[in-house]
C-alpha positions in Angstrom: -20.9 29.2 -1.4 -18.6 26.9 -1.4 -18.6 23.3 1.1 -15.5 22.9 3.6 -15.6 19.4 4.9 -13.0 18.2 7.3 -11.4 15.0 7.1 -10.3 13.5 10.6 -7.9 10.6 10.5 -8.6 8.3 13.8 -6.6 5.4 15.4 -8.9 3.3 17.6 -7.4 1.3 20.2 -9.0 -2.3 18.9 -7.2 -5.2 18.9 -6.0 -4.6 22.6 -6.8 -8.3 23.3 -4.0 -9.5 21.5 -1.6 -6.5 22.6 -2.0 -4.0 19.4 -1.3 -0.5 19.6 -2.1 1.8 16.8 -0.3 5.2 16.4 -2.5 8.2 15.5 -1.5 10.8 12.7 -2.3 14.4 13.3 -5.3 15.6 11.3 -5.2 18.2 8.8 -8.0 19.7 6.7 -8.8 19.4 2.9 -11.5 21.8 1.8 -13.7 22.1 -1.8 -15.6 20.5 -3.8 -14.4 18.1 -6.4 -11.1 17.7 -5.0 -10.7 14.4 -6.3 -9.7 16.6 -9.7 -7.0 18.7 -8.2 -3.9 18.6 -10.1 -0.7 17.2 -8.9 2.2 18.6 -11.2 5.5 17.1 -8.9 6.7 13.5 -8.6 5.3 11.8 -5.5 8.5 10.1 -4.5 8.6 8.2 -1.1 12.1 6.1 -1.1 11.0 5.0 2.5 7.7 5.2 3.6 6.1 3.1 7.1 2.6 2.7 7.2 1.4 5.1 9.3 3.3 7.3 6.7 1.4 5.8 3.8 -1.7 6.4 5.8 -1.3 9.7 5.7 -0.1 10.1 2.3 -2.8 8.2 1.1 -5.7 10.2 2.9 -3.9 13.5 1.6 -5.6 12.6 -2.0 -8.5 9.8 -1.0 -9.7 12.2 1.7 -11.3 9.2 3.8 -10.0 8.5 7.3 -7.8 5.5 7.7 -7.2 2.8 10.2 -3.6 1.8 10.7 -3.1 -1.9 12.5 0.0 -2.2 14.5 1.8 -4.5 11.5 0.5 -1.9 9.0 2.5 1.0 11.3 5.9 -0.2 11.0 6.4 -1.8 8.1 8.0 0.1 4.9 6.5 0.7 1.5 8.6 3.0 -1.5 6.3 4.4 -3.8 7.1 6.8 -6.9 4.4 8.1 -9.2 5.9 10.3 -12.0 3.5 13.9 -12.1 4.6 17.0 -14.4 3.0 20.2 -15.7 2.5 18.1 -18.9 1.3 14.9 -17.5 -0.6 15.8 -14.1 -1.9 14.0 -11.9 -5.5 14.2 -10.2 -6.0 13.3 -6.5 -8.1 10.6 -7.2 -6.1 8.9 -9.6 -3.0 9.5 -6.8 -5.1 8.1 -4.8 -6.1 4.8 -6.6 -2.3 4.3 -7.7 -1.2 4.6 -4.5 -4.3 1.5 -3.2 -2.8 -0.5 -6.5 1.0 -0.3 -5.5 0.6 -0.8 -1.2 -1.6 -4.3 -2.9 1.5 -5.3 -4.4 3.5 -4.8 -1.2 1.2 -6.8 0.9 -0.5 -3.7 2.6 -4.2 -3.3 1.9 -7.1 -0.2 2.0 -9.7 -2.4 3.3 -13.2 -0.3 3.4 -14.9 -0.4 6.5 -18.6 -2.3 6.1 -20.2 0.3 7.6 -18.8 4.0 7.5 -18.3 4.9 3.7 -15.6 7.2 4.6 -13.1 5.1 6.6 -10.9 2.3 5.5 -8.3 0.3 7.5 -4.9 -0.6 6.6 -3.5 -3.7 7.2 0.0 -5.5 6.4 0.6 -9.3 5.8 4.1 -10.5 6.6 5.7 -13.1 4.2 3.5 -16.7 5.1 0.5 -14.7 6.6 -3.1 -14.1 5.7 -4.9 -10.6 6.4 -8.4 -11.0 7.8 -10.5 -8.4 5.9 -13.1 -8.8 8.3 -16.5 -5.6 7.3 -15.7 -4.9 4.0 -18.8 -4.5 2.1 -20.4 -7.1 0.1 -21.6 -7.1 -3.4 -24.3 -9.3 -5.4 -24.4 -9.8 -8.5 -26.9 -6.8 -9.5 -24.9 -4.2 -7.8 -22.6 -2.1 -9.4 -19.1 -3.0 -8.5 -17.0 0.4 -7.0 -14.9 2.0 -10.1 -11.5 2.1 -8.2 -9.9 -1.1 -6.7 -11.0 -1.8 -3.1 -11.1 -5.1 -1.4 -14.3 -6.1 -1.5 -16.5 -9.5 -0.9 -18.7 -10.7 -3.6 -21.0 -13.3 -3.8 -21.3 -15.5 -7.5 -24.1 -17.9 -8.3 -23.4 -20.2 -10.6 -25.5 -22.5 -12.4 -23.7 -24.9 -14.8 -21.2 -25.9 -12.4 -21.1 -27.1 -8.7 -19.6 -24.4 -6.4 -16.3 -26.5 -5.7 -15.2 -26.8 -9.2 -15.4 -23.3 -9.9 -13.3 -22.5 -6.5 -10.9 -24.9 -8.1 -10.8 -23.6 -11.5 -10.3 -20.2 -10.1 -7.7 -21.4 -7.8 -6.0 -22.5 -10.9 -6.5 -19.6 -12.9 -5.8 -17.1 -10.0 -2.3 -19.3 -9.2 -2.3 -17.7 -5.6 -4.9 -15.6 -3.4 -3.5 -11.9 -1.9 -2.5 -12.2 1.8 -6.2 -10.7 2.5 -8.0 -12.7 -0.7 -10.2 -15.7 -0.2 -12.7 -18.3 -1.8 -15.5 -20.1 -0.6 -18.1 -22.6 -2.1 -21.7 -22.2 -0.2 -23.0 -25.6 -1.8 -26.5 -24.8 -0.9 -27.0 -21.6 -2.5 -25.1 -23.0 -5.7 -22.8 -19.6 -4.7 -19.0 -18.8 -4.0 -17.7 -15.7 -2.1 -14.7 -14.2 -2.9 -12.9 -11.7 -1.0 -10.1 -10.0 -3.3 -9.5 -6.6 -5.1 -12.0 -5.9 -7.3 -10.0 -5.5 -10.4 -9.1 -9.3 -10.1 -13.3 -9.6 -9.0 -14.1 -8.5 -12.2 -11.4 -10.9 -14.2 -13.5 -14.0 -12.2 -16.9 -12.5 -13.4 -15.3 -12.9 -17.1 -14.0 -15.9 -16.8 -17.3 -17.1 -14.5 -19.4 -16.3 -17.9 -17.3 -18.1 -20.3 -17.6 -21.6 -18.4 -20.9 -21.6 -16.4 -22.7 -22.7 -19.4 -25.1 -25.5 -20.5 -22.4 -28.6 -21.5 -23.4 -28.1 -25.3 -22.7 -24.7 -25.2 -19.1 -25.2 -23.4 -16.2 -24.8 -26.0 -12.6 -24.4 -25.3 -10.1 -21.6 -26.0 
């Protein structure tokens, strides 16, 4: 038998201290297992998209409810994914292209830190910083997620004192995402980033090439 689920997409009036208003999207319903693999065979092409738009586009092939913040509602994103009988896409990659190409727009699929199923979108304008506040946190011996959400990690280092490594990154990473961030924790010999968690897992890579014993340090 098969399982019907029904994925609800809410808009919670938070933020009403500083005078936010979020628009809610009409629900619809997805049903079947393994519907991350269903097929799209047409172009997704959006010339004009606003967020609450995106939200909904997005939860079409993720399947999670979204949060849309008042910046996140209005502002535009175009996004074309090429999709033929030949070359299909599935849902789930749809899904994941469509978290990659909002990044590069400033918008961002935060996960919530405590409901699995729910992420909030949130826009950055030119100049200012997104607060990822909840978003789940990751040590070292978890298994980072497969697709690309923001995420905060924590990295002990040993070799090297906290603040150089935020430095070094710094310089490696040029410039943080409007919702990325650094932080030494000098007592725990630690940093926590907050970023995507394809450019998490270009940090761990570079982390284990440096944080070594001085005689074991060489230079590329």
């Amino acid at each position: 038998m098969p399982f019907h689920r029904v994925h609800i997409l809410l808009f919670l009036s938070w933020g009403a201290a500083n005078g936010q208003q979020l628009t809610p999207i009409k629900p619809t319903l997805h049903t079947g297992p393994g519907r991350g693999e269903t097929q799209i065979i047409e172009p997704i092409s959006k010339p004009a998209l606003n967020g609450t738009a995106l939200a909904t586009l997005y939860r079409k092939y993720a399947g999670l409810r979204v949060i849309v913040s008042a910046a996140a509602a209005t502002a535009e994103f175009r996004l074309f994914e090429d999709a033929s009988p030949e070359h299909p896409l599935t849902f789930a990659r749809a899904a994941e292209c469509i978290r990659k190409a909002a990044l590069q727009e400033n918008f961002a699929f935060a996960p919530d830190g405590h409901d699995h199923n729910l992420d909030i979108l949130t826009f950055a304008n030119a100049g200012s910083h997104i607060h990822c506040g909840g978003v789940p946190i990751y040590q070292e011996s978890d298994t980072l997620p497969e697709a690309d959400p923001v995420i905060s990690y924590v990295m002990i280092v040993k070799s090297i004192k906290p603040a150089d490594a935020v430095t070094l990154f710094t310089k490696r990473i040029g410039k943080f995402s409007p919702y990325g961030s650094i932080a030494p924790v000098p007592n725990a010999s630690a940093l926590v980033i907050t970023e995507n968690t394809l450019l998490i897992r270009k940090l761990i890579d570079l982390k284990n090439e440096i944080d070594r014993p001085q005689s074991h340090t060489s230079s590329r």
